[in-house]
Residue, then its C-alpha position, 0 to 999 in steps of 0.5 A: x950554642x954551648x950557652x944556650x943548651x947550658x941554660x935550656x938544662x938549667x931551666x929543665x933542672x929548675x922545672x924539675x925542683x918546681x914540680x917536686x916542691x908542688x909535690x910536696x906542698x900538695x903531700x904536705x897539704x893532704x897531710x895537714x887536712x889529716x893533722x887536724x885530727x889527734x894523729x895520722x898513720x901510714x900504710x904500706x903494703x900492711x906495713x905501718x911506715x909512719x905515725x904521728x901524734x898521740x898514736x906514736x906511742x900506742x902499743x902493738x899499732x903494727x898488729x892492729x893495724x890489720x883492722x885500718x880499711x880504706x872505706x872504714x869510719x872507726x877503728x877500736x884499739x885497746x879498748x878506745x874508739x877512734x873515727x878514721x879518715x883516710x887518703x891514698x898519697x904516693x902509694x901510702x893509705x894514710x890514715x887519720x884518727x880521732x879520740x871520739x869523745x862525748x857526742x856532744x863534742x867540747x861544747x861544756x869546755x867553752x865558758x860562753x857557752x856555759x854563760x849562755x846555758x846559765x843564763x837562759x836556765x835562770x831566764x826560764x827558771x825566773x819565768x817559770x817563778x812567774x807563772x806559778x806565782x800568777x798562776x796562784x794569784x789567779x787560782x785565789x781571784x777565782x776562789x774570790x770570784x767564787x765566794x762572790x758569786x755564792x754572796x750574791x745567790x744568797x743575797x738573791x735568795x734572801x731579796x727573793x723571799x723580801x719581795x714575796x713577803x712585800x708582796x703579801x704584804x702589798x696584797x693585805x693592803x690592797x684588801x684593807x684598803x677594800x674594807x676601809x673604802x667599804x667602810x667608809x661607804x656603809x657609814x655613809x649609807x647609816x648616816x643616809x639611813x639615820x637622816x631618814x629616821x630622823x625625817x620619819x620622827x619629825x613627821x610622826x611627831x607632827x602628825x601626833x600634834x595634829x592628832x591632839x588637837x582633832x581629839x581635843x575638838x572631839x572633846x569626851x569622845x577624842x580623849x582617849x585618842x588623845x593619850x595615844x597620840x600623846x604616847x606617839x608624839x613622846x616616842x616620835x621624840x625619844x626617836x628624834x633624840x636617839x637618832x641625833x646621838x646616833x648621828x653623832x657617833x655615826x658621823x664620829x665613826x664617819x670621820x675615823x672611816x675617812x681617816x682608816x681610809x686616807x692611812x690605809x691608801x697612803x701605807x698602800x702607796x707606801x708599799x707598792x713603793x716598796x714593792x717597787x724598790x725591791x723588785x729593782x733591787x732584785x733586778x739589780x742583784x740578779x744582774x750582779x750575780x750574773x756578772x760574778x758568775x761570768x767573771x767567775x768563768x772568765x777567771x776560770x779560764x784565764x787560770x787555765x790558760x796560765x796553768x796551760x803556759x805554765x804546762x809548756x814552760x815546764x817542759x822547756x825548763x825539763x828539756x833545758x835541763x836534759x840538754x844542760x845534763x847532755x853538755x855536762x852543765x848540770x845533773x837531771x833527775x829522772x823522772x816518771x810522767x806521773x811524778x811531774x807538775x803535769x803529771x800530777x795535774x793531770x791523774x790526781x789535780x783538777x786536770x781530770x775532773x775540769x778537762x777530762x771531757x776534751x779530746x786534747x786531754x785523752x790525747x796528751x798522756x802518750x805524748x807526756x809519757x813518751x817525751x819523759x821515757x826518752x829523756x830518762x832513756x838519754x839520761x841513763x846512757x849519758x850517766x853509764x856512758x853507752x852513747x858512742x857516737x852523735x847518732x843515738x844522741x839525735x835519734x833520742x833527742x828528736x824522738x823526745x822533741x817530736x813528742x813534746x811537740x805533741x805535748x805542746x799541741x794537745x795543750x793547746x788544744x785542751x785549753x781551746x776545747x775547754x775555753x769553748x765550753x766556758x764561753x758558751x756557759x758564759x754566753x747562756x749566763x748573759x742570756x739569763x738562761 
């Protein structure tokens, strides 16, 4: 019986050394979830009955101590921000407290983190390189493009005023030929003319001979018919004779007609041949300036396209750039929306004279200006260390991103609206319109 209520109040004592070590393990582990910061402070009955840590050593805690509240989330001592965490353990308000640091936490300290931000600069920067030198190279294929096109309406111009004049050319000979097949008939019509005379002298000089002989019949009577019968029988062969010379040179004439003509038709062929060429090399070289007028736009607005992703990676280079500052990775120079590569291109490039008619473009400017003004604004406050807590940091950042956003989309559609224009122009030029 005795050994039994021996054992009952050991067992009651090993209870008890049981629920005071859970005690002190769940103490011990609310102070650890506190430990994780710098330090912890307790507090009882505004008494400071313990510190740890860096705060050990703080001077005049126990006057300060009157600003620790229990829902409180930071504390200001000697000029040193601190954020608080605290917990009620056996009646004591323990409070833990934490140096607050750059808003951007230890991030710049962690060498992979470095490598990893080095790295995607150099991948942006070596992509950013690429751009600008595709960028160049399709700014000096669209001069060439340009250059193309001028060749090939001065070759127009020049196939142009070629078919006009084989055309007169061509006309001259359609009417040379004319007078050649003309000439070729009236020599024609001599030679029927001659022969006719020819036939008229033959018959005169028979008739003169039959003349002769009546008046020889008539003997003193017919003698002076005779004579004039004589004189008609000399003419008719004075005519015989002039019309055989005339007939030569007639059938000389006749000959070099039918060559003037035969020459003049065939040079005729020849032009209308010639016509013929010209006109399909008129066809072929108003075709080749039509494709280098369309290439031309095609280029055009592939260089926009370019220039547009160039745009966008210029300012995810700006915006790594800002966040490299942000970490303590580099330095960022503050600039004005006017003074960057869009900027520029924007007020004083080719922005505004081949983009200022679309709506994206009169949209862009506030956004630029906007993502710029906050990035500098952040710039300012990281540079004079006004920024105490992450809040700002991501008020700022979002306000930038939300604007680059817009950047981004007014962009876009900036390249769409003026790829659209092109297109129809291009579509116009295949039309021949």
């Amino acid at each position: 019986m005795f050994g039994n209520k021996q054992l009952q109040l050991q067992i009651s004592q090993k209870d008890s050394e049981i629920a005071e070590l859970k005690k002190e393990v769940n103490l011990y582990q609310s102070l650890l979830n506190l430990c994780l910061h710098e330090g912890f402070v307790g507090i009882k009955n505004n008494k400071v009955v313990f510190k740890s840590g860096n705060l050990a050593s703080l001077n005049n805690l126990e006057e300060q101590s009157v600003h620790f509240k229990e829902n409180a989330e930071s504390v200001n001592l000697q000029g040193v921000s601190y954020s608080l965490k605290s917990q009620n353990i056996d009646g004591v308000q323990y409070f833990s407290l934490a140096k607050k640091t750059s808003c951007v936490g230890e991030y710049h300290k962690n060498d992979l983190f470095k490598t990893f931000c080095a790295s995607l600069k150099e991948g942006l920067e070596n992509a950013q390189e690429s751009m600008q030198y595709f960028h160049q190279e399709t700014g000096l294929l669209l001069n060439a493009a340009k250059n193309g096109e001028e060749h090939s309406n001065e070759g127009l111009i020049t196939v142009n005023k070629t078919g006009q004049d084989i055309e007169s050319l061509y006309e001259k000979m359609q009417n040379a030929t004319s007078l050649a097949d003309s000439l070729n008939q009236r020599s024609n019509e001599i030679t029927q003319v001659i022969s006719l005379i020819d036939d008229i002298a033959e018959q005169t000089n028979l008739l003169a001979l039959n003349a002769a002989i009546e008046a020889a019949r008539a003997g003193e009577h017919g003698r002076g018919f005779a004579v004039v019968a004589d004189e008609v029988r000399k003419l008719a062969e004075k005519t015989q004779k002039a019309t055989k010379e005339i007939a030569v040179v007639v059938k000389s004439m006749q000959q070099e007609a039918n060559d003037i003509q035969t020459n003049t038709h065939d040079i005729n062929s020849i032009v209308g041949s010639i016509k013929g060429d010209v006109e399909e090399l008129k066809s072929t070289v108003k075709n080749n300036m039509i494709v280098a007028q369309a290439a031309k736009y095609t280029i055009y607005n592939i260089n926009n396209r370019v220039f547009c992703g160039l745009a966008k990676l210029d300012h995810v280079v700006f915006k790594n750039n800002l966040y490299g500052m942000v970490f303590g990775l580099n330095s960022f120079d503050i600039t004005s929306h006017k003074n960057c590569r869009l900027g520029k291109w924007y007020y004083e490039g080719a922005g505004k004279e081949n983009f200022s008619n679309t709506s994206g473009y009169r949209a862009l400017e506030s956004h630029h200006a906007s993502v710029h003004a906050e990035a500098n604004d952040l710039v300012k406050a990281v540079q004079e260390d006004h920024i105490t807590d992450s809040k700002y940091l991501e008020h700022k950042v979002h306000l930038m991103e939300d604007s680059a956003k817009h950047v981004k989309e007014n962009i876009d559609k900036m390249f769409y609206e003026k790829q659209d224009e092109l297109n129809k122009i291009i579509e116009k030029i295949q039309k021949g319109e």
